[in-house]
Structures are given as structure tokens and as C-alpha cells.
C-alpha positions in Angstrom: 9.4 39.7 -4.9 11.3 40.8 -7.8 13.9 38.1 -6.5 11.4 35.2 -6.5 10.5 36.0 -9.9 13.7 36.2 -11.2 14.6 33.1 -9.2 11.3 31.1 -11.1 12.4 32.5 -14.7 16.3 30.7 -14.2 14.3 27.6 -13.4 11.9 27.6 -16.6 14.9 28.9 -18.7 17.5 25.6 -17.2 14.4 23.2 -17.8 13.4 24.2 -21.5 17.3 24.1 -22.1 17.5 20.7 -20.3 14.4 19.9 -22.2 15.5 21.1 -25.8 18.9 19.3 -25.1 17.2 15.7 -24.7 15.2 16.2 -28.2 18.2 17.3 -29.7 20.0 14.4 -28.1 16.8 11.6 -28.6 17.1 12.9 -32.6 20.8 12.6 -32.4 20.7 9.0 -31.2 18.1 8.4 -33.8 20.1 9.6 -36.4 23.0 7.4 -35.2 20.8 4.4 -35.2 20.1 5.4 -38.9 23.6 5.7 -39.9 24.6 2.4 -38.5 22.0 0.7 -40.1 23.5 2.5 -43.9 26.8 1.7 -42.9 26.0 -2.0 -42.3 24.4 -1.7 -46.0 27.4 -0.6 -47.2 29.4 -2.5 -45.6 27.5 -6.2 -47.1 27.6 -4.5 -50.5 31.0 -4.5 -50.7 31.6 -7.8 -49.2 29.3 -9.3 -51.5 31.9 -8.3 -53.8 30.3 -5.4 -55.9 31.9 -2.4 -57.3 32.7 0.7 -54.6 31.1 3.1 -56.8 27.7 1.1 -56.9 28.0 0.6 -53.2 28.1 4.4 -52.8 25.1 5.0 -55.5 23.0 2.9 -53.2 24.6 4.5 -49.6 23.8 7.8 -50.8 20.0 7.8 -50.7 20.0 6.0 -47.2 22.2 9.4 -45.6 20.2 11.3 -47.3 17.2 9.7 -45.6 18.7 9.4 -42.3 20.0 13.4 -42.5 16.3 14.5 -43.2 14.5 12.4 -40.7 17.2 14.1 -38.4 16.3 17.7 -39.6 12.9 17.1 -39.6 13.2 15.8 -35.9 15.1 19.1 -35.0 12.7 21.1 -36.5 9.6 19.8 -34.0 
């Protein structure tokens, strides 16, 4: 008996690892998603020929963004 039960617990504990890994993956692919979508920002501001530095003032607040929508997902 003591085997089942120790048999049942490894189960629960590899599918709430499984589990936690696909949230932390599904938030990872989220924030990647995010990023790509600042980069591409960034990118077009500095091809529509404006300075680097005001590229980066308006990049900054879109990582930000993406970096707290990721904690925030982390966090649930």
C-alpha cells in the first residue's frame, strides 16, 4: 500500500511539473511574441531615419511592458 501511494505522489509531482513547465513556457512564448513586435518598432524607427537615442526612448517602454506582462504571467 505504502508503494501505491508513493507510486500516485511521483505521478501528481511529474504532472504539476509538466504542468508548471507549459505556463512558464506559454508565458515565455508570449513574451517572445512581445519582444519581436518592440524589435520590429525599433527596427522602422531607425529606418525611417530618426536618431538611435530616440529610437531607444521609445523601445524602452515597450520591454518594459513586455517584461511585466511576462512577470505577471509567471506569477498566476
Amino acid at each position: 500500500m505504502k508503494r501505491l501511494y508513493s507510486s500516485l505522489f511521483g505521478a501528481a509531482l511529474c504532472i504539476a511539473t509538466a504542468t508548471s513547465y507549459a505556463d512558464e513556457q506559454t508565458c515565455n512564448n508570449h513574451y517572445d511574441y512581445c519582444m519581436s513586435s518592440c524589435n520590429n518598432q525599433y527596427n522602422q524607427c531607425t529606418q525611417n531615419n530618426n536618431e538611435e537615442s530616440y529610437c531607444k526612448d521609445q523601445y524602452q517602454p515597450c520591454i518594459q511592458g513586455c517584461s511585466n506582462t511576462r512577470d505577471s504571467c509567471l506569477s498566476q
